[in-house]
C-alpha positions in Angstrom: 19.6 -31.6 -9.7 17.2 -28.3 -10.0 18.0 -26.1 -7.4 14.4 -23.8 -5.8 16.3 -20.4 -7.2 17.0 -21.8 -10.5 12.8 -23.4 -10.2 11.6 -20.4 -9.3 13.0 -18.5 -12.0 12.1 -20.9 -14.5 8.9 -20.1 -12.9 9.2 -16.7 -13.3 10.1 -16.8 -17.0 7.0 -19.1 -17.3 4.5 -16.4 -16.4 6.1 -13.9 -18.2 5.9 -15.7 -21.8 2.0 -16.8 -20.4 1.6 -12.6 -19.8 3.0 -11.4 -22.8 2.0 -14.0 -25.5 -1.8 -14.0 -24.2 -2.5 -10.3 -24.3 -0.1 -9.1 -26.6 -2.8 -7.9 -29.7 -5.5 -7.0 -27.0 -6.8 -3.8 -28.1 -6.5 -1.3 -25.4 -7.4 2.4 -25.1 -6.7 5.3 -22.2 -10.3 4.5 -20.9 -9.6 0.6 -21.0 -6.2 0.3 -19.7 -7.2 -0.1 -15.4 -9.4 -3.0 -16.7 -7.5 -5.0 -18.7 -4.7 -4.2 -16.3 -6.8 -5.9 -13.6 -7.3 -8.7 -15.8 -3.7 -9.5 -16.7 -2.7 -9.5 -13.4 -5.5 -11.4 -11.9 -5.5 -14.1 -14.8 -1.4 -14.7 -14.2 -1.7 -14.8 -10.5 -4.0 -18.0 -11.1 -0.5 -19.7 -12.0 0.8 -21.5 -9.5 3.9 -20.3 -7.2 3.4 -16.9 -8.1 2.6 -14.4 -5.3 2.0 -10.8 -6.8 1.7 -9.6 -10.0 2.0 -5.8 -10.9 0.6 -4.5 -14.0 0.6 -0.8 -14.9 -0.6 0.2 -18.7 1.4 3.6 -19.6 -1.4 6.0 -20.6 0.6 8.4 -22.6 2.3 5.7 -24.5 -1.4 4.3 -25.5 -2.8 7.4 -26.2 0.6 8.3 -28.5 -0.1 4.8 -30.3 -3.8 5.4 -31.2 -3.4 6.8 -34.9 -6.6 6.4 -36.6 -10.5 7.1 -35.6 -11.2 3.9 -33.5 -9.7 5.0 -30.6 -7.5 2.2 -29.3 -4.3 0.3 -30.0 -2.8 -2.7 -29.7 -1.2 -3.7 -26.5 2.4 -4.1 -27.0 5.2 -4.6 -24.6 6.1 -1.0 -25.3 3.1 0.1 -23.6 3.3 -1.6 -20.3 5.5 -2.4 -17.5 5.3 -5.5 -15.2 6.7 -6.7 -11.8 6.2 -10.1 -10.6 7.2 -11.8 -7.3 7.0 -15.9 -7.7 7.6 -17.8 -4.7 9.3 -21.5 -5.4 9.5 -23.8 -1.8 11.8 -20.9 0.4 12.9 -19.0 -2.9 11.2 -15.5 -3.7 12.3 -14.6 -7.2 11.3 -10.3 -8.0 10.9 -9.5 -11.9 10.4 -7.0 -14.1 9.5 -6.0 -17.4 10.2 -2.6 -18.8 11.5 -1.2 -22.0 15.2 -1.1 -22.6 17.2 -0.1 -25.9 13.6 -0.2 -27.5 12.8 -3.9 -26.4 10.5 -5.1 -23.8 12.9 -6.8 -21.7 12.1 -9.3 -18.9 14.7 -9.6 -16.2 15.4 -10.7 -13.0 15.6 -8.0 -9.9 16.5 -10.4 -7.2 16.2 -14.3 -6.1 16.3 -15.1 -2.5 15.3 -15.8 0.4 
C-alpha cells in the first residue's frame, strides 16, 4: 500500500521531470526571463495536486551564458532555481531545485502535514 507522503512525493518528482524536460533548450535572455518564468510556473501548476510553483530565472547567470551576438541562451538547470509545494489528500510535500556540486539537483525540503 502507497502511503499520501510517499503519493505526494512521487507527485512532486512528477512535476519536476514535466518542468525541467519541457523547458530545458528554451532560449532565454535577461529581457525574457520574467516571462518565461511566468509561463513555467503557470503551465506546471495546471498539474494536478500541486499548489504553488516558484520559478525565479538567475539574471546574472543568463547574462554570463550569452556568448555570441544573438543575445540569449539556452535555459539550463544551472540557470534557475525552483520551489514547489504539492499537496497529496492531507500531505503537503515542499521542493526545491537549486544547483549543488555543479548539478541541478531536485530534493525534498519537507513532507507533512
Amino acid at each position: 500500500m502507497v502511503t499520501d507522503a510517499q503519493q505526494a512525493c512521487f507527485e512532486a518528482g512528477i512535476k519536476f521531470g514535466s518542468l525541467y524536460h519541457q523547458f530545458a533548450g528554451t532560449p532565454v535572455s535577461v529581457d525574457s526571463a520574467r516571462s518565461l518564468e511566468t509561463a513555467m510556473a503557470e503551465a506546471i501548476e495546471n498539474q494536478p495536486h500541486c499548489e504553488a510553483v516558484a520559478v525565479r530565472i538567475l539574471d546574472d547567470r543568463v547574462d554570463a551564458a550569452i556568448d555570441h551576438e544573438n543575445g540569449y541562451t539556452e535555459l539550463t538547470g544551472s540557470l534557475m532555481e525552483v520551489k514547489m509545494e504539492i499537496r497529496y489528500e492531507g500531505c503537503l510535500v515542499r521542493t526545491r531545485m537549486e544547483m549543488e556540486d555543479g548539478y541541478p539537483l531536485m530534493k525534498l525540503v519537507g513532507v507533512g502535514e
